[in-house]
PyMOL Python script that loads the backbone (N, CA, C, O; Angstrom):
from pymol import cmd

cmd.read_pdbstr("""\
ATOM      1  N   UNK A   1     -37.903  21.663  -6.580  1.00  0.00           N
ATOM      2  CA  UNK A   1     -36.558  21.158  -6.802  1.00  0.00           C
ATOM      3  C   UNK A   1     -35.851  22.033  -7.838  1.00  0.00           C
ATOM      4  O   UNK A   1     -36.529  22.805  -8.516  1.00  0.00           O
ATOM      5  N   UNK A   2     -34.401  21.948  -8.012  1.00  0.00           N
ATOM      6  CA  UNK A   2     -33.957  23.248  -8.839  1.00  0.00           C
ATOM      7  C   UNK A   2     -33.175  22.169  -9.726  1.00  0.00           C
ATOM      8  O   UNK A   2     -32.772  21.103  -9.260  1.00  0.00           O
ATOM      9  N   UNK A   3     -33.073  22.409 -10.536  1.00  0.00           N
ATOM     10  CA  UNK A   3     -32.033  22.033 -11.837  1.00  0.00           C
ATOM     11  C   UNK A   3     -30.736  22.043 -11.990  1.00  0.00           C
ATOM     12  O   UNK A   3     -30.045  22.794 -11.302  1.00  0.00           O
ATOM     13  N   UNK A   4     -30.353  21.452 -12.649  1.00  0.00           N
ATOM     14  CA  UNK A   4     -28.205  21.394 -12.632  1.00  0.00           C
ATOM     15  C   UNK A   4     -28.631  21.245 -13.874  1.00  0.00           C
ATOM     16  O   UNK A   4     -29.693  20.692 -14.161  1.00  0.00           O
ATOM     17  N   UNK A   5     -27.417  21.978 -15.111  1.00  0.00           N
ATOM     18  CA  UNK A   5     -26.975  22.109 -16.221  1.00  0.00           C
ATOM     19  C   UNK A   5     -26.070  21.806 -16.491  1.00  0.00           C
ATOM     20  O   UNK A   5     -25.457  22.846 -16.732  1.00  0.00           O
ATOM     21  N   UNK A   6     -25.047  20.484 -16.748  1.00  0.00           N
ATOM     22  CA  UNK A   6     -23.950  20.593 -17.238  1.00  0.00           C
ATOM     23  C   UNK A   6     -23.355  20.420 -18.481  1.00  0.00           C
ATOM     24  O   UNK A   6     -23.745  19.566 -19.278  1.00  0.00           O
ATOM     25  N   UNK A   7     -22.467  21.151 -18.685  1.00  0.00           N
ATOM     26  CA  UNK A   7     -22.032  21.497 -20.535  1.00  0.00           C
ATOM     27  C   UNK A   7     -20.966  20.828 -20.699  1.00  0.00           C
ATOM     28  O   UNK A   7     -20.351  20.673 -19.644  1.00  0.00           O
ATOM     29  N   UNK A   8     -20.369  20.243 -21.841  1.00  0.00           N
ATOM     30  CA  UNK A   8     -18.884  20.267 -22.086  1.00  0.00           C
ATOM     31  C   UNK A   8     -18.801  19.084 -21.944  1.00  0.00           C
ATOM     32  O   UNK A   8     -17.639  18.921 -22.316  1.00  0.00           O
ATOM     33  N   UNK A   9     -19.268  17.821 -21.603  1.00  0.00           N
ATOM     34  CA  UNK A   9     -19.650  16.805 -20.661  1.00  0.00           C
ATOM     35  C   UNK A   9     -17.871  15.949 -21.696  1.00  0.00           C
ATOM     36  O   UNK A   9     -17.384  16.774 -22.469  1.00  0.00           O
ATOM     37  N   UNK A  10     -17.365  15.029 -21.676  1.00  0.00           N
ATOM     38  CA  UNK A  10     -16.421  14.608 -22.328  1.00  0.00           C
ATOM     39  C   UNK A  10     -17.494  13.344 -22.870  1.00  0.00           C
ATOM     40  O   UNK A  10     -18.253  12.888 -22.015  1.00  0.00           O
ATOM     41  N   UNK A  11     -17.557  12.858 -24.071  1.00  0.00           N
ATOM     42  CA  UNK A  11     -18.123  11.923 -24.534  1.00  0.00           C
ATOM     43  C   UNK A  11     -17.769  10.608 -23.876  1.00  0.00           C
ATOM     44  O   UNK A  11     -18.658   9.780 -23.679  1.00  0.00           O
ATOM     45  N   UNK A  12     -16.504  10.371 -23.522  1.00  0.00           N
ATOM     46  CA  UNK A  12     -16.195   8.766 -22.915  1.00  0.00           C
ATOM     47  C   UNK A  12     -16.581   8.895 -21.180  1.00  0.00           C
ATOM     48  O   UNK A  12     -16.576   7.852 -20.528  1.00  0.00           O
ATOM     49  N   UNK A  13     -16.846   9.958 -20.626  1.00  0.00           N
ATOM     50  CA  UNK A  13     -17.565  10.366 -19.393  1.00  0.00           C
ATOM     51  C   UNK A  13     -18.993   9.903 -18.845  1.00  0.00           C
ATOM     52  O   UNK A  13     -19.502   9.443 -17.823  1.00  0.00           O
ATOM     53  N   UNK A  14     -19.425  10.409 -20.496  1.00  0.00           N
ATOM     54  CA  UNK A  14     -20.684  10.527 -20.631  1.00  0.00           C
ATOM     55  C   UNK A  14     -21.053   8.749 -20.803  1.00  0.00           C
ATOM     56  O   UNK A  14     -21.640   8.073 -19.958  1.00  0.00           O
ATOM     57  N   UNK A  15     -20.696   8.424 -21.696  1.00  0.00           N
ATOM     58  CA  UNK A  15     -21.017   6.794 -22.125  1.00  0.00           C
ATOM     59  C   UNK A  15     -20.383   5.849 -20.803  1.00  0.00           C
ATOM     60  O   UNK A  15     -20.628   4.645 -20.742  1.00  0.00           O
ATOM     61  N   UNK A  16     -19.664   6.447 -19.915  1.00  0.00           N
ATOM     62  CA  UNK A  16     -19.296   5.804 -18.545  1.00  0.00           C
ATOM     63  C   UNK A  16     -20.872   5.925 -17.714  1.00  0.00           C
ATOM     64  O   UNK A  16     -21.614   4.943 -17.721  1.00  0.00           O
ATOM     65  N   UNK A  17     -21.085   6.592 -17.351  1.00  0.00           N
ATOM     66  CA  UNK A  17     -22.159   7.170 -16.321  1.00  0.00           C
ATOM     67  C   UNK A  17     -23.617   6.461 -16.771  1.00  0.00           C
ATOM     68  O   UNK A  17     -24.369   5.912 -15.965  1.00  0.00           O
ATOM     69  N   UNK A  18     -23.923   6.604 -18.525  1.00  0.00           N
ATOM     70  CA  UNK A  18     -25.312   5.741 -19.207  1.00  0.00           C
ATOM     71  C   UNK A  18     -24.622   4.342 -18.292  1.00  0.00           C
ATOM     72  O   UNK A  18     -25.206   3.905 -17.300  1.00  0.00           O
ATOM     73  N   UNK A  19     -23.446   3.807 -18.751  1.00  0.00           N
ATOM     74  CA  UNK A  19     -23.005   2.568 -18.109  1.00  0.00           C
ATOM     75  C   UNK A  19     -23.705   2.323 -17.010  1.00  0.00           C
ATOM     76  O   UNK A  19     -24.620   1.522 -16.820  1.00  0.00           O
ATOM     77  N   UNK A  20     -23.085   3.244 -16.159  1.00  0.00           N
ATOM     78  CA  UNK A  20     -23.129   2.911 -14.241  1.00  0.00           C
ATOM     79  C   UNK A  20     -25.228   2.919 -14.204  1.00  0.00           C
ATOM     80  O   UNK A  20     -25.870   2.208 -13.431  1.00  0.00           O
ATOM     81  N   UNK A  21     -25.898   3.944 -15.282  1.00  0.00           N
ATOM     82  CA  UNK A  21     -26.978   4.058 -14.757  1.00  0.00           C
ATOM     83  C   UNK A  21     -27.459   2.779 -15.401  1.00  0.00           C
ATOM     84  O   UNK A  21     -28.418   2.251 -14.839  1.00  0.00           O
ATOM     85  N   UNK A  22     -26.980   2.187 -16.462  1.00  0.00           N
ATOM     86  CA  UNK A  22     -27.399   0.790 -16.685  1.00  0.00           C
ATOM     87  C   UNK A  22     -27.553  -0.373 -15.714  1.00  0.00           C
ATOM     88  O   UNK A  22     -28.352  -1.291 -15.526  1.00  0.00           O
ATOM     89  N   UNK A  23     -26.687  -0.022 -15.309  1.00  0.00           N
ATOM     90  CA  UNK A  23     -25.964  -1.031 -14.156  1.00  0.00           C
ATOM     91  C   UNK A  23     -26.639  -1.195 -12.999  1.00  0.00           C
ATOM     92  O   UNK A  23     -26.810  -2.270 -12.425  1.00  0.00           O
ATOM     93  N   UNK A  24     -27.104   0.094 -12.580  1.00  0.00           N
ATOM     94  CA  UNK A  24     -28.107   0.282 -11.539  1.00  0.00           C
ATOM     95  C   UNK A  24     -29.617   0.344 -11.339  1.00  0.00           C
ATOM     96  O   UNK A  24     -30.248   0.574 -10.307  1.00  0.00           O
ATOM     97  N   UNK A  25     -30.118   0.037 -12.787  1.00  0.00           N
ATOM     98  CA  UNK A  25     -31.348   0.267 -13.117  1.00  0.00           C
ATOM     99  C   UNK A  25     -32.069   1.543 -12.963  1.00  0.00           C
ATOM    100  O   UNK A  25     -33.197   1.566 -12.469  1.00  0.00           O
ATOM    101  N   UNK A  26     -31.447   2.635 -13.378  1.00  0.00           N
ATOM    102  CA  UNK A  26     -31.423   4.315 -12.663  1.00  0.00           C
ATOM    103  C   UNK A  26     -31.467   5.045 -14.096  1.00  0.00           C
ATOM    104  O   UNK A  26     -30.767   4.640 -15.024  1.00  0.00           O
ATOM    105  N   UNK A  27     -32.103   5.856 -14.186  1.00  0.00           N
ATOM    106  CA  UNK A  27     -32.197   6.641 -15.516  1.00  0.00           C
ATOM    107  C   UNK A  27     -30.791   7.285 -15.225  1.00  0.00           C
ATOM    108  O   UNK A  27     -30.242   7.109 -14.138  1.00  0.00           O
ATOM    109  N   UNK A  28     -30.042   8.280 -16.554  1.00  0.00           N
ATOM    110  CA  UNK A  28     -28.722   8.969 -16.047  1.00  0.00           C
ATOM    111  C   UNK A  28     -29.069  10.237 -15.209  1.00  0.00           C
ATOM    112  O   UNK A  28     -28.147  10.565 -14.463  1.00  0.00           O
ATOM    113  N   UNK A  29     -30.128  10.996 -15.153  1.00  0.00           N
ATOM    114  CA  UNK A  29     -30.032  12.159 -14.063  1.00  0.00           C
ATOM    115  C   UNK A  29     -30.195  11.189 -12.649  1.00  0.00           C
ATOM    116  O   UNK A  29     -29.382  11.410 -11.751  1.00  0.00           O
ATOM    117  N   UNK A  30     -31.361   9.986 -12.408  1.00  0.00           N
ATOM    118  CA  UNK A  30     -30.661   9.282 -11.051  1.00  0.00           C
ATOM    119  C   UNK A  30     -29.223   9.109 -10.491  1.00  0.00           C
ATOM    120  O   UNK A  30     -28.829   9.335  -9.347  1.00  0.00           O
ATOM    121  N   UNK A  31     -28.430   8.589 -11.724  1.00  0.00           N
ATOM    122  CA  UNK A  31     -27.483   8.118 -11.542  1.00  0.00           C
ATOM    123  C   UNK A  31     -26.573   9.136 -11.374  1.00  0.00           C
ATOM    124  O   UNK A  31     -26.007   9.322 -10.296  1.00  0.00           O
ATOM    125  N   UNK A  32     -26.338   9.988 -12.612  1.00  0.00           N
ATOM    126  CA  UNK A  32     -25.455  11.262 -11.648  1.00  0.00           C
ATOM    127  C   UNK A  32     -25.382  11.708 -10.709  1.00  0.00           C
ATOM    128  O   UNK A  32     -24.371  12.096 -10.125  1.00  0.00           O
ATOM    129  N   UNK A  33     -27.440  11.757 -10.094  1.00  0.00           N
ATOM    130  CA  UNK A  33     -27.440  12.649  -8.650  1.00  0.00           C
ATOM    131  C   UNK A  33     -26.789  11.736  -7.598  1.00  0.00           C
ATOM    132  O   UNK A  33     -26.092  12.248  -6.722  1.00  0.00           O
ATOM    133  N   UNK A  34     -26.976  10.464  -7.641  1.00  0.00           N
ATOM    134  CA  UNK A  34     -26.525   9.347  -6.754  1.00  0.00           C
ATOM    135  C   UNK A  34     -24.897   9.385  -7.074  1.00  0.00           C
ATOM    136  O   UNK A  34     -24.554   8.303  -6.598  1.00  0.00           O
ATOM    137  N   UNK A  35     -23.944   9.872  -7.492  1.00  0.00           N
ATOM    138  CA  UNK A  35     -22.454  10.347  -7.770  1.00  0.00           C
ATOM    139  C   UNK A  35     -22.399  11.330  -7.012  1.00  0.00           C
ATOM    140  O   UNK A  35     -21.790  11.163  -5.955  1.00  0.00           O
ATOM    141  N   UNK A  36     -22.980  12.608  -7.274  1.00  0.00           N
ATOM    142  CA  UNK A  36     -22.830  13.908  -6.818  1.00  0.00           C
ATOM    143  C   UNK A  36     -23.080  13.341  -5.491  1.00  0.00           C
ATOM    144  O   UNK A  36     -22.054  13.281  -4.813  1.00  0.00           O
ATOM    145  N   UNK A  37     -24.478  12.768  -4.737  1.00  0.00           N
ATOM    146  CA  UNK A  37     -24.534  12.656  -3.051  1.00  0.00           C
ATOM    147  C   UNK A  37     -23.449  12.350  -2.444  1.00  0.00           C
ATOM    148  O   UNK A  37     -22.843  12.922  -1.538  1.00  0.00           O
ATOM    149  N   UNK A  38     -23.148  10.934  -3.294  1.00  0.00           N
ATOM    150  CA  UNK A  38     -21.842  10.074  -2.643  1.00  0.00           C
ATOM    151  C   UNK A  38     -20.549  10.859  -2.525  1.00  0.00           C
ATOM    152  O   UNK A  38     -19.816  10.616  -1.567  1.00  0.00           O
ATOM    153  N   UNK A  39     -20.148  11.930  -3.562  1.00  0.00           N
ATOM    154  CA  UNK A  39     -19.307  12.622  -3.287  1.00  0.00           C
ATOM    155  C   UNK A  39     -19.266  13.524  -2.444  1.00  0.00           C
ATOM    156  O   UNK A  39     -18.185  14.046  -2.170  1.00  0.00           O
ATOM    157  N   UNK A  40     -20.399  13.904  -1.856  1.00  0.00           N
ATOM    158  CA  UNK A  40     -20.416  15.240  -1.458  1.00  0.00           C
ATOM    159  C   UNK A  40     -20.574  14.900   0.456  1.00  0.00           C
ATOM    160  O   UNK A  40     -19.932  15.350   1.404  1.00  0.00           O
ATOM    161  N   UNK A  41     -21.766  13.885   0.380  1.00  0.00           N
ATOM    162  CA  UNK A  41     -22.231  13.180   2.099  1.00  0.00           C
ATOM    163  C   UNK A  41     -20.898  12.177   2.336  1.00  0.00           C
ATOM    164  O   UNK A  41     -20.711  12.055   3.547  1.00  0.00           O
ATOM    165  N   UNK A  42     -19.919  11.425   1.541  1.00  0.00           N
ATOM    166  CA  UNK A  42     -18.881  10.207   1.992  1.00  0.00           C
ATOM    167  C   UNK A  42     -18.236  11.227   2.497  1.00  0.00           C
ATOM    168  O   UNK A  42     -18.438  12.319   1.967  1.00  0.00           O
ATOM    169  N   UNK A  43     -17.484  11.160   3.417  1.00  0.00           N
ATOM    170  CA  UNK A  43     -16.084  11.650   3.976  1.00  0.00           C
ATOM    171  C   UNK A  43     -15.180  10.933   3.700  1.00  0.00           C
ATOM    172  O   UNK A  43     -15.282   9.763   4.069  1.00  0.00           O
ATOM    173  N   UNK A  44     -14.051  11.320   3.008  1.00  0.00           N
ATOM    174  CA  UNK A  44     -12.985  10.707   2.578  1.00  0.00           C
ATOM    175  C   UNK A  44     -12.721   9.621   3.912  1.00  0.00           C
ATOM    176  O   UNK A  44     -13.374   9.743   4.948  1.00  0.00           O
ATOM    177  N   UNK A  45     -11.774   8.651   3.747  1.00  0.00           N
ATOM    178  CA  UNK A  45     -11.345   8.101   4.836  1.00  0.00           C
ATOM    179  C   UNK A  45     -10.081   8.859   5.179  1.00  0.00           C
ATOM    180  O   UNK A  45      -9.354   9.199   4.245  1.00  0.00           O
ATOM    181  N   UNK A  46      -9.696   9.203   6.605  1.00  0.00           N
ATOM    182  CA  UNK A  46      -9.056   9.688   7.540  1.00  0.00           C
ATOM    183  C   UNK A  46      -7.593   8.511   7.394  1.00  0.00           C
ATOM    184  O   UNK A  46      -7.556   7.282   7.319  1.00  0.00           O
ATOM    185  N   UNK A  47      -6.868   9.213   7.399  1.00  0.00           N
ATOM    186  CA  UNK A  47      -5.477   8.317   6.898  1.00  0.00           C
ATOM    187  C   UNK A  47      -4.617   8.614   7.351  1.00  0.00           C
ATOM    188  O   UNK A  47      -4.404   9.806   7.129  1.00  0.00           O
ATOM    189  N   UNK A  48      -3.572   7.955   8.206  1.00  0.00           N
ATOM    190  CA  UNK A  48      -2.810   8.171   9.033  1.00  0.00           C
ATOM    191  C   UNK A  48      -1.257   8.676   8.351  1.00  0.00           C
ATOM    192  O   UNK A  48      -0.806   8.058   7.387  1.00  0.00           O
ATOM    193  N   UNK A  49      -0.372  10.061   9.060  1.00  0.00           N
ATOM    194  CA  UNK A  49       0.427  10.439   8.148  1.00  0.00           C
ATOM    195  C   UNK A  49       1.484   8.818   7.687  1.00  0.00           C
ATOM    196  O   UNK A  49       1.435   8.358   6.546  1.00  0.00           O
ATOM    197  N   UNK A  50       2.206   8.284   8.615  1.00  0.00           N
ATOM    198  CA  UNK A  50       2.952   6.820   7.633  1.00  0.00           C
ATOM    199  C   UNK A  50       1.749   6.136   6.567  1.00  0.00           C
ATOM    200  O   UNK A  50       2.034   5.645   5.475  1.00  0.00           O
ATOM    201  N   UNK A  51       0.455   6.213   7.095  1.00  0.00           N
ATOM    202  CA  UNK A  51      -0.162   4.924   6.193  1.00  0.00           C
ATOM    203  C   UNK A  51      -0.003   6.279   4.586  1.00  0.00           C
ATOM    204  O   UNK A  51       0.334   5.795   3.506  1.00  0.00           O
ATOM    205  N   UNK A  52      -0.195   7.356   4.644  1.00  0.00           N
ATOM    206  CA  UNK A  52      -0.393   8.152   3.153  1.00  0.00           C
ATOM    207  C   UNK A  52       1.549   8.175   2.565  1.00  0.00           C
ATOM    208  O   UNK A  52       1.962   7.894   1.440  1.00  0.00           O
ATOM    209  N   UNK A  53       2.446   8.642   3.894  1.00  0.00           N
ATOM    210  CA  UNK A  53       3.776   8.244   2.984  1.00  0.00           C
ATOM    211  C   UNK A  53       4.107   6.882   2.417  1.00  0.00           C
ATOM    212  O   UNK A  53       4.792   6.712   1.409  1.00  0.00           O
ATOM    213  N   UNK A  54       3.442   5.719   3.309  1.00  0.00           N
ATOM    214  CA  UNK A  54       3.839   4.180   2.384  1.00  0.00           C
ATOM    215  C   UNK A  54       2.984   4.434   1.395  1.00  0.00           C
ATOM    216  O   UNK A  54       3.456   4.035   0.330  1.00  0.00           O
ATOM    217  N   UNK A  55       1.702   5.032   1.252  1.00  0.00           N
ATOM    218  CA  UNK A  55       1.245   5.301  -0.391  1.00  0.00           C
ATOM    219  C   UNK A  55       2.099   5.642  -1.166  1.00  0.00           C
ATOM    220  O   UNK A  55       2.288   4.809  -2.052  1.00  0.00           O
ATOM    221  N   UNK A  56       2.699   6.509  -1.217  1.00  0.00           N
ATOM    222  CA  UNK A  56       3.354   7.112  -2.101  1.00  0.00           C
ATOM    223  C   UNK A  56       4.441   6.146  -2.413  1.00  0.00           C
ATOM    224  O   UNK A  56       4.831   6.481  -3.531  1.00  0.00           O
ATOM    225  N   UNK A  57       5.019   5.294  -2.077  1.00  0.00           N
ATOM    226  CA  UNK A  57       6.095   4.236  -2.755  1.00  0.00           C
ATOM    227  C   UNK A  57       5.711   3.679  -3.704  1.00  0.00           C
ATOM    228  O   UNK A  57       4.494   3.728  -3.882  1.00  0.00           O
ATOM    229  N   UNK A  58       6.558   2.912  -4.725  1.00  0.00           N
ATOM    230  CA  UNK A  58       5.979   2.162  -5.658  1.00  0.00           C
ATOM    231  C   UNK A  58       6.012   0.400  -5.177  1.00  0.00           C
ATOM    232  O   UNK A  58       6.982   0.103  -4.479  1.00  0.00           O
ATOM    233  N   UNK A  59       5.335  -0.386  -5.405  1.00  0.00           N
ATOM    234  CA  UNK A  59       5.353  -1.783  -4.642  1.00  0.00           C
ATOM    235  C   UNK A  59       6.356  -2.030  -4.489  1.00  0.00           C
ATOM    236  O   UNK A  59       6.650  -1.940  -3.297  1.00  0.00           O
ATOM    237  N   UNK A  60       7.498  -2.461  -5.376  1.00  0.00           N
ATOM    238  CA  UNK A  60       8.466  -3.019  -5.231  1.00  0.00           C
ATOM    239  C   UNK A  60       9.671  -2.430  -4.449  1.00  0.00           C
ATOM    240  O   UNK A  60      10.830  -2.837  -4.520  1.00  0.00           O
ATOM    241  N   UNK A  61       9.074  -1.112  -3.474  1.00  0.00           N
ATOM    242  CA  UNK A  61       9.924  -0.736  -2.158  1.00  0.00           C
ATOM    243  C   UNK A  61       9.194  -1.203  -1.298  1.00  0.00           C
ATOM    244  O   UNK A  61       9.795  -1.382  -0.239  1.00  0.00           O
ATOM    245  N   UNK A  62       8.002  -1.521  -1.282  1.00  0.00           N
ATOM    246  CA  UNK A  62       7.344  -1.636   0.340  1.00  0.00           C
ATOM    247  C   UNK A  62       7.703  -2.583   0.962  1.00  0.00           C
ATOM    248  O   UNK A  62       7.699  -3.399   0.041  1.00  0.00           O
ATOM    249  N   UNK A  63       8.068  -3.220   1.950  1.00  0.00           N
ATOM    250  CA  UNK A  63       8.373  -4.195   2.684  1.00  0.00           C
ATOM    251  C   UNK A  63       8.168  -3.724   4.388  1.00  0.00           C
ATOM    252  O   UNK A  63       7.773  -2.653   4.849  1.00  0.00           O
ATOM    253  N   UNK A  64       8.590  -4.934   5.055  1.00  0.00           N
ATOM    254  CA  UNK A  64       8.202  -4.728   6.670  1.00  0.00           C
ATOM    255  C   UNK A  64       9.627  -4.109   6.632  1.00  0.00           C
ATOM    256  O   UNK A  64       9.636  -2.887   6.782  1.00  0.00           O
ATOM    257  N   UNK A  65      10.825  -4.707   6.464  1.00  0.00           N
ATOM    258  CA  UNK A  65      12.263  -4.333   6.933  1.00  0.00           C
ATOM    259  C   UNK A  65      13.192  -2.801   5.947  1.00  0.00           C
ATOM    260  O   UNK A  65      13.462  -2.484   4.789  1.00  0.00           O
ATOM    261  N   UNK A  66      13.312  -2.443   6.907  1.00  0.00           N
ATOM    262  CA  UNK A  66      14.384  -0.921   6.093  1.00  0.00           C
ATOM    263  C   UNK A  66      15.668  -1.075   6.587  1.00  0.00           C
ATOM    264  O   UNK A  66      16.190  -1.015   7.700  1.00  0.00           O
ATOM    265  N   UNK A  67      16.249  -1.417   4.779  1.00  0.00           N
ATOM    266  CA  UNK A  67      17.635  -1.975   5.070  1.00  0.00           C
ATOM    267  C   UNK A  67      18.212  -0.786   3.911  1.00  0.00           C
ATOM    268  O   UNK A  67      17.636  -0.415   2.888  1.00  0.00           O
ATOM    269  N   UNK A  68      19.722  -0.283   4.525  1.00  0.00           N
ATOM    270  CA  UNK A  68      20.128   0.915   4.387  1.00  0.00           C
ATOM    271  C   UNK A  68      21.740   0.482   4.017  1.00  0.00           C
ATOM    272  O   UNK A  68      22.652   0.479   4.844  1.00  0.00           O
ATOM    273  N   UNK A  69      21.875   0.104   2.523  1.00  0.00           N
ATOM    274  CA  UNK A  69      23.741  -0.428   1.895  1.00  0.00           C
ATOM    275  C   UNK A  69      24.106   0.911   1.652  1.00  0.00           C
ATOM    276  O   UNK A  69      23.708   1.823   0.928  1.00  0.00           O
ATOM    277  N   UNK A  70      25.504   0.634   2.975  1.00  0.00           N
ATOM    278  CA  UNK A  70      26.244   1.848   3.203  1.00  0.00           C
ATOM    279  C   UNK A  70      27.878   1.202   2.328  1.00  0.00           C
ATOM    280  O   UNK A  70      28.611   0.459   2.982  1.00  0.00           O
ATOM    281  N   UNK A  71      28.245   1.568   0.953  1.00  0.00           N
ATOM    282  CA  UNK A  71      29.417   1.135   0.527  1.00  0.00           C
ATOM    283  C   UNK A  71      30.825   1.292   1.074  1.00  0.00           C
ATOM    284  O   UNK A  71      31.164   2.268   1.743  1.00  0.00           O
ATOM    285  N   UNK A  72      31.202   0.819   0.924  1.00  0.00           N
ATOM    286  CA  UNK A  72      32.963   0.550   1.585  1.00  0.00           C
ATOM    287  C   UNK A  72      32.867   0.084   3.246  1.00  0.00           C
ATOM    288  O   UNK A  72      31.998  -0.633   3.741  1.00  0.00           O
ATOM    289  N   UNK A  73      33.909   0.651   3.864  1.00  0.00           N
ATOM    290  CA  UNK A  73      33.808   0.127   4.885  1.00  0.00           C
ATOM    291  C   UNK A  73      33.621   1.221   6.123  1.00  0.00           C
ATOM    292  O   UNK A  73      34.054   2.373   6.174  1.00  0.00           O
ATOM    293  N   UNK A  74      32.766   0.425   7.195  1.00  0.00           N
ATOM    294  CA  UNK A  74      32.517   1.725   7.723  1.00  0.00           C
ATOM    295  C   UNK A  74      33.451   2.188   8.927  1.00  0.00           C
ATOM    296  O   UNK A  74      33.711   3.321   9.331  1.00  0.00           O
ATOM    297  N   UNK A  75      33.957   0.665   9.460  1.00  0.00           N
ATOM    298  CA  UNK A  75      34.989   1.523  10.695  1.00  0.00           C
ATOM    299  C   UNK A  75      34.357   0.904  11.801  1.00  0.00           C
ATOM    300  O   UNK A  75      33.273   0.326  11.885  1.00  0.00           O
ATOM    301  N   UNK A  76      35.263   1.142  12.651  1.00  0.00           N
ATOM    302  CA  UNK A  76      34.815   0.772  14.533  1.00  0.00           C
ATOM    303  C   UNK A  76      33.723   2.390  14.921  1.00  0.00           C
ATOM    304  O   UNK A  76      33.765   3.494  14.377  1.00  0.00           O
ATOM    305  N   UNK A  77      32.982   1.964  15.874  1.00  0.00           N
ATOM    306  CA  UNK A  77      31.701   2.945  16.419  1.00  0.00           C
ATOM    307  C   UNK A  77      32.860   3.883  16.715  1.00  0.00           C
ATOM    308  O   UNK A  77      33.885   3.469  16.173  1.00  0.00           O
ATOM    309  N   UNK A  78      33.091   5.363  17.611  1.00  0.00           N
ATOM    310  CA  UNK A  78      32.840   6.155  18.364  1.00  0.00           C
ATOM    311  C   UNK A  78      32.887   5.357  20.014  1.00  0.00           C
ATOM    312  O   UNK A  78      31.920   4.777  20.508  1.00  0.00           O
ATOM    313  N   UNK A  79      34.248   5.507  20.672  1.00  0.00           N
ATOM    314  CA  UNK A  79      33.805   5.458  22.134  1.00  0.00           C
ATOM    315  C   UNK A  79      33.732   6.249  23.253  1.00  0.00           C
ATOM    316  O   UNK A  79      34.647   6.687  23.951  1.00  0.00           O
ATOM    317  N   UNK A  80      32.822   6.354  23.326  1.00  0.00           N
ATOM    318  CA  UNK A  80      32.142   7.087  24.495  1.00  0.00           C
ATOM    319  C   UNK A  80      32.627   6.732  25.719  1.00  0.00           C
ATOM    320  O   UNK A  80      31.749   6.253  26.436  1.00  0.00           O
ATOM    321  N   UNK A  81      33.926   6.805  26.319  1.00  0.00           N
ATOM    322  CA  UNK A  81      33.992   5.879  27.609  1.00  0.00           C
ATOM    323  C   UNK A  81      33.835   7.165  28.596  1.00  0.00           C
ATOM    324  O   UNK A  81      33.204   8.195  28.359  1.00  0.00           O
ATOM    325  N   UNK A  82      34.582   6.830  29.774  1.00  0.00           N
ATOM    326  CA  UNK A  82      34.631   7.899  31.013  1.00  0.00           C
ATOM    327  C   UNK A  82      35.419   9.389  30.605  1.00  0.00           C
ATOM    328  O   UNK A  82      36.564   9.500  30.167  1.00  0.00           O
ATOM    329  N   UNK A  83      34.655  10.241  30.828  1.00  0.00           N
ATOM    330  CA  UNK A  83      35.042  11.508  30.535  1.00  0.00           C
ATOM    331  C   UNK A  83      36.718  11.890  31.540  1.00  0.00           C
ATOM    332  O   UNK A  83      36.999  11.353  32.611  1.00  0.00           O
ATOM    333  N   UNK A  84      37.419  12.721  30.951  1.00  0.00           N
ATOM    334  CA  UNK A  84      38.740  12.361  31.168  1.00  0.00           C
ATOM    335  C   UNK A  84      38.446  14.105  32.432  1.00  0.00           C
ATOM    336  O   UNK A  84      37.522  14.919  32.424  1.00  0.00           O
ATOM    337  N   UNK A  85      39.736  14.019  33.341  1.00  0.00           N
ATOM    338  CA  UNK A  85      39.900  14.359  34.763  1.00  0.00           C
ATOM    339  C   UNK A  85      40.187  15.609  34.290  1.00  0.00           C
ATOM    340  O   UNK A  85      40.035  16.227  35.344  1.00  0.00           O
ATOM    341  N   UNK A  86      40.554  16.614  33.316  1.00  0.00           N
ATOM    342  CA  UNK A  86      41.557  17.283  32.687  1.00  0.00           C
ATOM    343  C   UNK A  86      41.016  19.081  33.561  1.00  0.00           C
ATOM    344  O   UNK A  86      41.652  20.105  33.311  1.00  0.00           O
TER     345      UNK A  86
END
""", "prot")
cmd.dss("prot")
cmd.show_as("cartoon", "prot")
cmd.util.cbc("prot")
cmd.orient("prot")
């Protein structure tokens, strides 16, 4: 088996991970390696392009209905009737 070295580690990182290996009954090199697998064997979940743009809203836009206040007034449509003989 080969070895991993890591340096620099951030102290509130570090006292996270003793946590998780607490938690799991896992010494911390178990517990890291069991991080590193999960990151590396999970495949993100596959996310559909609308389901990742409604991510990006903040709650208090999301809703089922898209309603669009156009100010003043807007006028009669455009008629399209029978094209003229000319």
């Amino acid at each position: 088996m080969a070895n991993l070295l890591i340096r620099d580690i951030d102290s509130a990182l570090k006292r996270k991970l003793e946590e998780r290996a607490r938690a799991h009954r896992r010494s911390l090199s178990e517990e890291a390696k069991a991080l590193i697998r999960r990151g590396i064997v999970e495949a993100p979940p596959r996310v559909g392009m609308g389901t990742w743009m409604f991510s990006l809203l903040p709650d208090e836009y999301r809703g089922d209905d898209l309603v669009f206040d156009v100010p003043g007034d807007i006028g009669e449509p455009p008629d399209f009737g029978e094209p003229s003989d000319s």
